[in-house]
C-alpha positions as CSV (number, residue, x, y, z in Angstrom):
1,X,265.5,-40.4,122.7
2,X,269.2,-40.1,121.2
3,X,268.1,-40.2,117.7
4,X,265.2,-37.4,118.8
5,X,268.5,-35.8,120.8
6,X,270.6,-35.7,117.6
7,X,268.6,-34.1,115.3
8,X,267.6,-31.6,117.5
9,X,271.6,-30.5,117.7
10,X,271.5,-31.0,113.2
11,X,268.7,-28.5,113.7
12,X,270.9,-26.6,116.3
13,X,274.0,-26.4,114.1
14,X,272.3,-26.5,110.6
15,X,270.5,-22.6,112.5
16,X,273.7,-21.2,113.6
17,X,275.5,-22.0,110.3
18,X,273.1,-20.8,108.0
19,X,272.7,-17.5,109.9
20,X,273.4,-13.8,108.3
21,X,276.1,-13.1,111.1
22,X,278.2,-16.0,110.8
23,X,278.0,-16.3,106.8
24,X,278.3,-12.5,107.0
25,X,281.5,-13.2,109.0
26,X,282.9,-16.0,107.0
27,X,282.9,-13.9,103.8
28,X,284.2,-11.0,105.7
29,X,287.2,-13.0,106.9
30,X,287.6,-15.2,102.8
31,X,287.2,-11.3,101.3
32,X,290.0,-10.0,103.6
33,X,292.2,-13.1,102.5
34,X,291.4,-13.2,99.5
35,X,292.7,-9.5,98.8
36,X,295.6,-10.0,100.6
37,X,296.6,-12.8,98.3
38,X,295.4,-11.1,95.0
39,X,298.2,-8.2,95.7
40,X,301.0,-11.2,96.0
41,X,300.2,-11.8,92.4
42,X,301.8,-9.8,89.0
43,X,298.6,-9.9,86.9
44,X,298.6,-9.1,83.4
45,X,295.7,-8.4,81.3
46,X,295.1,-8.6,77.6
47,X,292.3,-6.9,76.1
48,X,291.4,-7.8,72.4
49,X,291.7,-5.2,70.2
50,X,288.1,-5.2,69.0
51,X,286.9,-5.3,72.6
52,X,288.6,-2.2,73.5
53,X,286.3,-0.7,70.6
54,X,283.0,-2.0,72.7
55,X,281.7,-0.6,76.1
56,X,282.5,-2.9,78.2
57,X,279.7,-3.3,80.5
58,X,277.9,-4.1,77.0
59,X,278.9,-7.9,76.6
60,X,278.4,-11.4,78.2
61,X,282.0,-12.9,79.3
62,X,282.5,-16.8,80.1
63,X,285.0,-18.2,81.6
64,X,285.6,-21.9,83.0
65,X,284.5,-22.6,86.5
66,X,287.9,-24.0,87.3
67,X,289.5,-20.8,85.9
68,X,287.5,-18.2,88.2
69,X,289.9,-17.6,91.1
70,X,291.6,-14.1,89.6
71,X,288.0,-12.8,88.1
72,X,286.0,-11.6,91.3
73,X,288.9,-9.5,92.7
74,X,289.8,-7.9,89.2
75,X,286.2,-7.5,87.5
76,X,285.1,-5.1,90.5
77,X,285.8,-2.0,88.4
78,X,283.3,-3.1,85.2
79,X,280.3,-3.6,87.1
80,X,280.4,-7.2,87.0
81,X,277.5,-8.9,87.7
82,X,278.1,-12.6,88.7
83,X,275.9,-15.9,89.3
84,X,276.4,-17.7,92.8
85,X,274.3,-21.0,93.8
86,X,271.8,-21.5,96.2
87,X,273.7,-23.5,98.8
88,X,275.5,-22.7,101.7
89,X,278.6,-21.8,100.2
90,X,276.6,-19.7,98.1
91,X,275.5,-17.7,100.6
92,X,278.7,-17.0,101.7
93,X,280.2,-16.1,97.9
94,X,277.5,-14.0,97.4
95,X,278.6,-11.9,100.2
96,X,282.2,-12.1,98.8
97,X,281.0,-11.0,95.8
98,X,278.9,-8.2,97.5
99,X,281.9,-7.2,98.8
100,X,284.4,-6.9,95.9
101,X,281.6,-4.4,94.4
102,X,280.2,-6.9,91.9
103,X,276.5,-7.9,91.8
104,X,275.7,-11.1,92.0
105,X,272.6,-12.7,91.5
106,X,271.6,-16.4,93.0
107,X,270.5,-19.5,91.1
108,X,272.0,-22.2,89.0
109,X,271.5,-23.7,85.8
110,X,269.5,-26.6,88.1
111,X,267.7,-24.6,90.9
112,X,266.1,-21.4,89.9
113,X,267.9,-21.6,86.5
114,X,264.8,-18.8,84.8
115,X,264.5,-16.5,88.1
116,X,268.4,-16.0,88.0
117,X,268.7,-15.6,84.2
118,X,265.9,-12.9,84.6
119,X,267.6,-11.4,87.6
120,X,270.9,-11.4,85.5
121,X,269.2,-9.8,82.2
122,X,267.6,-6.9,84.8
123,X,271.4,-6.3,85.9
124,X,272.3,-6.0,82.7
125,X,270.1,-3.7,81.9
126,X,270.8,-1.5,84.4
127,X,274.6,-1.2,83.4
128,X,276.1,-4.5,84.9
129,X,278.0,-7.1,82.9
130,X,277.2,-10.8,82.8
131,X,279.7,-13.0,84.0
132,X,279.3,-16.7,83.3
133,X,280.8,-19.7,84.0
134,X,280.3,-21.6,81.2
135,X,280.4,-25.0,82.6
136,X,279.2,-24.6,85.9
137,X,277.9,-25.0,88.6
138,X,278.8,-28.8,88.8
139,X,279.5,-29.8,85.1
140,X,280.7,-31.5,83.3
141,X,284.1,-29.8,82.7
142,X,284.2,-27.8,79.6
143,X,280.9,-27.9,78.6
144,X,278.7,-24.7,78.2
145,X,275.1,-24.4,79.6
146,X,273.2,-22.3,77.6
147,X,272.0,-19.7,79.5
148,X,274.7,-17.4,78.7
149,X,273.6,-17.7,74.8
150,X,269.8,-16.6,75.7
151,X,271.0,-13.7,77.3
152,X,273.7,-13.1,74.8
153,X,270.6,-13.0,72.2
154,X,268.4,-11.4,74.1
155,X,270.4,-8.5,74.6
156,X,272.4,-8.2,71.6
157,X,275.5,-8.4,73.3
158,X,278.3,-10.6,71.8
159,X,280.2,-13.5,74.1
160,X,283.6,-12.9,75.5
161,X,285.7,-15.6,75.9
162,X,287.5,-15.0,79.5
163,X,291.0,-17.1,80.4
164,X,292.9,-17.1,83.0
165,X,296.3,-18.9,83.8
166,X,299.4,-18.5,86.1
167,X,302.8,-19.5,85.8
168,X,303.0,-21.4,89.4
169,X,299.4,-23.0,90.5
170,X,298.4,-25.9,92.2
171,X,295.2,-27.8,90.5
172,X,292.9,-28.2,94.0
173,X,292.7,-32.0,94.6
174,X,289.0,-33.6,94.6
175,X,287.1,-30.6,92.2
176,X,285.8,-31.9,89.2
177,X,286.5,-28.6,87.7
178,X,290.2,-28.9,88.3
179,X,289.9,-25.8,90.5
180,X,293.1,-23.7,89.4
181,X,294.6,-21.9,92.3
182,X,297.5,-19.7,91.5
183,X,300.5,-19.8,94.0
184,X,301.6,-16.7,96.3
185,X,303.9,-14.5,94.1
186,X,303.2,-15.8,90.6
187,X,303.0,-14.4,87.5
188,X,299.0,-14.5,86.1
189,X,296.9,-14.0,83.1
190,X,293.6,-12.5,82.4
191,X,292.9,-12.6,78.6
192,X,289.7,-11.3,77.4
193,X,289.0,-12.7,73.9
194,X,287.5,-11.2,70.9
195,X,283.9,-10.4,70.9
196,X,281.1,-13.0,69.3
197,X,278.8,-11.1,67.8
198,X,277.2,-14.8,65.9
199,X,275.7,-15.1,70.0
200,X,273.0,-12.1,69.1
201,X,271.4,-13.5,66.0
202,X,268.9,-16.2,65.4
203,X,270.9,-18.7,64.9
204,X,272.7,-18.1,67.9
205,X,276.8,-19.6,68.5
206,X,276.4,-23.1,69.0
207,X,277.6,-24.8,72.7
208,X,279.8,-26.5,71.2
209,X,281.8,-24.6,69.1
210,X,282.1,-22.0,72.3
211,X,283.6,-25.2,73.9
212,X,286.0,-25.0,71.4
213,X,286.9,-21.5,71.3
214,X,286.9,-21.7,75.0
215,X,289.5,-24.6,75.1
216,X,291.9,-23.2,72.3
217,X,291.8,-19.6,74.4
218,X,292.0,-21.2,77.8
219,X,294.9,-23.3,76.1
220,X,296.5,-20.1,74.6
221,X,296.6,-18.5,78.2
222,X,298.5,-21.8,80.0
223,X,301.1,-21.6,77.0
224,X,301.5,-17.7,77.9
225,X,302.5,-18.8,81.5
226,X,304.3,-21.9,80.6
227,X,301.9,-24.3,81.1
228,X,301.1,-27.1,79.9
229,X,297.1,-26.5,78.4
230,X,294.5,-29.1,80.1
231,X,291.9,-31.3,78.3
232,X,289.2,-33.4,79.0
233,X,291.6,-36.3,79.4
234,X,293.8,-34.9,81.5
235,X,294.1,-36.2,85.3
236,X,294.7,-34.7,88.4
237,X,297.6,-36.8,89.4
238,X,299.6,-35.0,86.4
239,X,299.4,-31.9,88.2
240,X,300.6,-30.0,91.3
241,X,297.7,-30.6,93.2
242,X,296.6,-29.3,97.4
């Protein structure tokens, strides 16, 4: 009877977690937080010179999972269109995402990888920007999936690399993509790379050389702000971590 009992209240809770008003509510209350916090911070942007040539709404960016905290609130304005996964916490960063004026579209590179990459190449089509993180949703750090390079070749729009960095940050403890989270009042940096046009042909940009150029820009952006650039080795105890 207790065991019958108990996962009648899992039911219960699971019901009332996963409803539209109080994932709805959650993301109103992270979105309101979220802003507040984004105006604490002096963000500079760099543009690459040939990517000021492009439309932007024209090109698939990547950026590392870990590195993902300044886009949503600052991409608003290009149409971004981002992909969010199918979990709980997906639910509710869709609705951020929502939100912030982006599109995003749900599905993961392990649960509905096709239906979202279709969803995202409709998007694009219709004037949206990809946004990508390369190495996500769960891993491995600094690895890129591929479906940013089908879409990239399917379209015939070149890759962005996309960095971010900050001067102050903490590194959030327990995240295995060392989830960077800039600290109220610092100085941050959004770098958008120059375009990759190799992406669109046949022989399309391979992973791992985008791992590359990913970890040399990334790296190029911590140096900006005085940090010391991460790689695969690197621990979390060597950094300020919450």
């Amino acid at each position: 009877m207790w065991i019958t009992i108990r996962s009648a209240l899992k039911r219960w809770r699971r019901k009332i977690t996963y409803s539209s008003t109080v994932t709805g509510l959650l993301a109103f209350v992270a979105t309101g937080i979220i802003s507040i916090y984004n105006k604490t911070l002096r963000i500079q942007f760099f543009i690459h010179p040939e990517l000021l040539k492009l439309d932007r709404t024209k090109v698939c960016y990547g950026f590392w999972h870990g590195r993902q905290f300044l886009l949503v609130p600052n991409f608003s304005a290009w149409h971004a269109c981002f992909m969010t996964d199918l979990s709980w916490a997906g639910e509710i960063q869709t609705k951020i995402v929502k939100r912030f004026g982006c599109t995003p579209v749900r599905g993961s590179s392990k649960r509905k990888g096709v239906q979202a990459l279709l969803s995202m190449k409709n998007a694009m089509q219709q004037g949206s920007c990809g946004v990508f993180a390369l190495d996500g949703p769960r891993g491995p750090i600094f690895k890129s999936k591929p479906g940013i390079f089908f879409l990239a070749q399917k379209m015939g729009y070149p890759i962005v690399p996309v960095a971010t960095s900050a001067d102050r940050a903490w590194i959030v403890k327990n995240t295995w993509c060392r989830y960077l989270l800039p600290k109220p009042f610092a100085r941050c940096y959004i770098a958008l790379g120059k375009p990759l046009w190799e992406a669109t042909t046949a022989e399309t940009l391979a992973p791992a050389e985008m791992d590359r150029i990913m970890v040399e820009w990334t790296a190029e952006a911590d140096r900006k702000m005085g940090r010391t650039p991460e790689t695969v080795a690197d621990e979390d105890a060597n950094q300020d971590t919450v």
